[in-house]
C-alpha positions in Angstrom: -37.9 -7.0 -16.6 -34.5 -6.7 -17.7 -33.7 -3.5 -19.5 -31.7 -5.6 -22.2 -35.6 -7.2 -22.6 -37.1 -3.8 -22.8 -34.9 -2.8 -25.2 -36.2 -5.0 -27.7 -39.9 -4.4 -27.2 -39.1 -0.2 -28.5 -39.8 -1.0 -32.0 -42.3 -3.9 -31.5 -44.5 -2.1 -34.0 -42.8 -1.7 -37.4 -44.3 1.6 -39.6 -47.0 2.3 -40.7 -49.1 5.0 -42.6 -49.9 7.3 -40.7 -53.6 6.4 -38.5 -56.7 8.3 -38.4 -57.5 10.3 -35.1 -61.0 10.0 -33.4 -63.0 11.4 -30.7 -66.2 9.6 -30.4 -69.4 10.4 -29.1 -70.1 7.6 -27.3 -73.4 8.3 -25.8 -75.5 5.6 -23.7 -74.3 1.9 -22.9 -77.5 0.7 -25.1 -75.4 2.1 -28.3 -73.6 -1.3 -27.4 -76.9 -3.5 -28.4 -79.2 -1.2 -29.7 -79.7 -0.9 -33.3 -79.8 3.1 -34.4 -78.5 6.0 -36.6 -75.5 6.3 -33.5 -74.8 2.7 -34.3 -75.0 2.9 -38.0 -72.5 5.4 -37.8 -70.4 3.6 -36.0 -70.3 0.4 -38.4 -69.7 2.6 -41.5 -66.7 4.6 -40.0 -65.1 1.0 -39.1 -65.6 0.1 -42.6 -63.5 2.9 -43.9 -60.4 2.2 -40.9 -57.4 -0.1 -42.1 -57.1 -2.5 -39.4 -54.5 -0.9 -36.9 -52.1 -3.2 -35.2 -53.2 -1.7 -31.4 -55.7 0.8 -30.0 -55.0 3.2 -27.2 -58.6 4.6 -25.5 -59.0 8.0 -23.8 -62.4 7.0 -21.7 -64.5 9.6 -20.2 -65.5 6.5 -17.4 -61.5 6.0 -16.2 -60.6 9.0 -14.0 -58.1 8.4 -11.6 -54.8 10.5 -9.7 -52.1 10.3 -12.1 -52.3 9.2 -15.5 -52.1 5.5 -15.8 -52.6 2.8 -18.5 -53.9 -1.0 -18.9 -51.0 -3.1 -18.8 -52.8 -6.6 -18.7 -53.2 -9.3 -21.6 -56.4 -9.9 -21.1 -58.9 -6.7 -20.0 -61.8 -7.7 -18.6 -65.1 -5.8 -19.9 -66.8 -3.8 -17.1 -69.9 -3.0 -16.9 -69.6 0.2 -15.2 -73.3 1.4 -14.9 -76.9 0.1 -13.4 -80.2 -0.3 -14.2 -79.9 -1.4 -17.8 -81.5 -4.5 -19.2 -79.6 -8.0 -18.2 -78.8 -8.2 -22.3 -76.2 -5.2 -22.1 -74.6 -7.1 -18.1 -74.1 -10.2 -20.4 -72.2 -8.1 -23.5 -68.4 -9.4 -23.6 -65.6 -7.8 -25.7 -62.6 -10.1 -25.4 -60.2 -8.3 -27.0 -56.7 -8.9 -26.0 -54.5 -5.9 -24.0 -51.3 -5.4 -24.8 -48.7 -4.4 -21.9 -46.0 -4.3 -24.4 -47.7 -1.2 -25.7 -48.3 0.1 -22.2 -45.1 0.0 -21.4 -43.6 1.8 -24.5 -46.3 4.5 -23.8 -44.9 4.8 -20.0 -41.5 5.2 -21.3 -42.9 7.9 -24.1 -44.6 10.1 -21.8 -41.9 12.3 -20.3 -44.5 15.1 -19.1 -45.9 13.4 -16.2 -45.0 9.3 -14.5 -47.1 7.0 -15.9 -48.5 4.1 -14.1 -49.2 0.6 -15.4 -52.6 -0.9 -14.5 -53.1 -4.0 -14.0 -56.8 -4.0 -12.5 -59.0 -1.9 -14.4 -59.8 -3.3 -18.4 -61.9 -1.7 -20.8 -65.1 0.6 -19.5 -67.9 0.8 -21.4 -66.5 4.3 -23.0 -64.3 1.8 -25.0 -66.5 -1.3 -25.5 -69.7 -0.1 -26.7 -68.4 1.8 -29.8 -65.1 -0.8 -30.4 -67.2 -3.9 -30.7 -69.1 -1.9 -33.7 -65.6 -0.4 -34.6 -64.1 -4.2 -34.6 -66.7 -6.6 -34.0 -64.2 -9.3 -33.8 -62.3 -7.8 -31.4 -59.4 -8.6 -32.2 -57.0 -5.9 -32.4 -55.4 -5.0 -29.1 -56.2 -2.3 -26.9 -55.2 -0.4 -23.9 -56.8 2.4 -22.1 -55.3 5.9 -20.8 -57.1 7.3 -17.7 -57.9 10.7 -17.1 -56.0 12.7 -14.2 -58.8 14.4 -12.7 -56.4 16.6 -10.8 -54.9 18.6 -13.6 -56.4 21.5 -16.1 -57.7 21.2 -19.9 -53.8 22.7 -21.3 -52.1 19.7 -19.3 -54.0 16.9 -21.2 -53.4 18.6 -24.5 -50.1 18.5 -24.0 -49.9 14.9 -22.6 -51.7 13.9 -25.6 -49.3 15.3 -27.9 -46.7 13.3 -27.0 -48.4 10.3 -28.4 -48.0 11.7 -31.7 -45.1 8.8 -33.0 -47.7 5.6 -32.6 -50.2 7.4 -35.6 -46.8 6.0 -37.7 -47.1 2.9 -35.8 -50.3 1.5 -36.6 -51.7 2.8 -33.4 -55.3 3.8 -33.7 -56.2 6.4 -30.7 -59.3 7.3 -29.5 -61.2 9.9 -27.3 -64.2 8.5 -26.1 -66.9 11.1 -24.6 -69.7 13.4 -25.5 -68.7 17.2 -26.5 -72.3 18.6 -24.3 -73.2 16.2 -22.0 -75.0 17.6 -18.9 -76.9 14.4 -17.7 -78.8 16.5 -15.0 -81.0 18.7 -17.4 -81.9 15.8 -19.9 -85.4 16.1 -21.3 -86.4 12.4 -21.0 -89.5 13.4 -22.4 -87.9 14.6 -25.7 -85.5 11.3 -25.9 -87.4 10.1 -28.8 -87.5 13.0 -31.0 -84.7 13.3 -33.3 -82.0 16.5 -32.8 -83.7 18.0 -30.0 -81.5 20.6 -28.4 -81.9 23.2 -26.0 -80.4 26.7 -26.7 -77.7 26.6 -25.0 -76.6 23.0 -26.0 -77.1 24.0 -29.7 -75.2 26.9 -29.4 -71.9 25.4 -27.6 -71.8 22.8 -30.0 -71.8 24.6 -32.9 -69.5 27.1 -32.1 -67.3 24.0 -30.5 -67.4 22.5 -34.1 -66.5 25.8 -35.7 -63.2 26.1 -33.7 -62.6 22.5 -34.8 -63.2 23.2 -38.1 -60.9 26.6 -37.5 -58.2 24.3 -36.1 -58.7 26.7 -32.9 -57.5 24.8 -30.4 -56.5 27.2 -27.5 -60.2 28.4 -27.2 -61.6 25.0 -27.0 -59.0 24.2 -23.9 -59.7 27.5 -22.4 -63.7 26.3 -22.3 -64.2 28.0 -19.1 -63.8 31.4 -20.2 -66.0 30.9 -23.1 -69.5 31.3 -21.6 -72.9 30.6 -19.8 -73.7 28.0 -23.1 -70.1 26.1 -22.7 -70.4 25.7 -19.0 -74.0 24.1 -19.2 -72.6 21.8 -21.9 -69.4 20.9 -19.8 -70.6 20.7 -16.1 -67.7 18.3 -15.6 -64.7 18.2 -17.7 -64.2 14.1 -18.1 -67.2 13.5 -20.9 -64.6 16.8 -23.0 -61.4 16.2 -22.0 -61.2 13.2 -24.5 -61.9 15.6 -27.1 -58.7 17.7 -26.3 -56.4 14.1 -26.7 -58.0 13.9 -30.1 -57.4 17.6 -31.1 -53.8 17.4 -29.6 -52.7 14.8 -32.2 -53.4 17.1 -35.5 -51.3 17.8 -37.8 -51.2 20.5 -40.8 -52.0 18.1 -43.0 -54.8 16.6 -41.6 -58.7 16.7 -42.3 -61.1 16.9 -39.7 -64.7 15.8 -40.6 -67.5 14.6 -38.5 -70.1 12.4 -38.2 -73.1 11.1 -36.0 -73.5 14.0 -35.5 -77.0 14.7 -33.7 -78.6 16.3 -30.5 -79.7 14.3 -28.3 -82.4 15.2 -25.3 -81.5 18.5 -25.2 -78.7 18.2 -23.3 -76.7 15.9 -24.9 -74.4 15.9 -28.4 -73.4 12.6 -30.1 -70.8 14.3 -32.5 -67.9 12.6 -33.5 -65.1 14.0 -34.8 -62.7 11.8 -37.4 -58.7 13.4 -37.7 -57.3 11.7 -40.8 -54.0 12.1 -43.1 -54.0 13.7 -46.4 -54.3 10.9 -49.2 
């Protein structure tokens, strides 16, 4: 590509008001077919959203070394899981990519090289919440991997320097669960609604609190906070999406959440919605 060419894909998205923020509990593949409260949430966040003009996905299920992004037209949906029922292997969610996007996001990001993807598509951490989000899918969308290599403070600060597309229509998303320890689910209790063990209770709601405080620095600095937070976290990529959300406050933001329900004991489906003041 010709940097004359690339010079007139910069401003490719005209201004907007300024875009919501979420980080999404995202929960089990089913939430893609099932009908539930998760699901239900879902639908009536999407109903409040203007219609962006592009979506960039922070996935839990993309970790890779380096940061890369999706840089094809057409993402294929992957079904990045097993044993589920043939129904959720057949779910398609042909939304278009948008390498024009992927590229200005290479060129924004001056913190770390940013590779452009041309393989991957859109994981299951994107799908099953944007085809309740956008049923039509048809707003375009691109995903940002996690670097598994680097700490909770060097994703903050990669986020934040995708502060300008919230002005351009671009709709960003975290896509994880804030406790998610999948080894010490209670299977048993899967059916019986906001079942939390101790210690999953107790880092989510002081996780929620720093949210609410705007206390960023002790939600990256998770680690230090306890016996609680390291059950909840056991590995950092089901979090980490949390922290791009966070990143791309502003003063005058709200922060409000919803779905937001135990699950299993071990598991938190709360979702957290950043949005402008009116």
């Amino acid at each position: 590509m010709k940097a004359s060419d690339l010079g007139k894909m910069v401003d490719h998205l005209g201004p907007t008001e300024k875009m919501p923020v979420f980080f999404i509990g995202h929960g089990s593949p089913m939430n893609a077919i099932e009908e539930n409260e998760f699901v239900d949430g879902f639908r009536r966040v999407g109903e409040t959203l203007p219609k962006p003009q592009a979506i960039i996905c922070i996935s839990a299920h993309w970790q890779t070394e380096g940061t890369m992004v999706t840089a094809m037209p057409r993402p294929r949906t992957i079904h990045d899981f097993g044993g589920f029922p043939r129904a959720l292997y057949e779910v398609e969610y042909p939304a278009p990519g948008d390498p024009v996007l992927a590229l200005e996001t290479q060129r924004m990001i001056s913190g770390t090289a940013v590779g452009l993807d041309y393989e991957w598509g859109l994981d299951h951490g994107a799908w099953s919440v944007l085809r309740h989000l956008y049923p039509q899918a048809d707003v375009p969308i691109i995903e940002m991997s996690l670097d598994y290599s680097q700490p909770a403070s060097w994703h903050y600060d990669l986020a934040r320097e995708l502060a300008a597309w919230r002005k351009k229509g671009v709709l960003i998303i975290g896509s994880g669960n804030m406790v998610h320890n999948l080894r010490m689910v209670a299977w048993d209790k899967m059916e019986t609604p906001g079942y939390a063990f101790e210690w999953a209770a107790e880092a989510g709601e002081k996780m929620k609190q720093s949210i609410l405080h705007g206390d960023h620095s002790s939600l990256i600095q998770w680690h230090s906070r306890g016996r609680a937070f390291n059950l909840a976290i056991p590995t950092p990529e089901h979090y980490l999406p949390l922290l791009y959300a966070l990143a791309l406050q502003e003063k005058d933001d709200s922060v409000s959440f919803f779905n937001d329900r135990y699950l299993a004991g071990s598991l938190s489906m709360t979702s957290v919605k950043i949005s402008g003041a009116k």
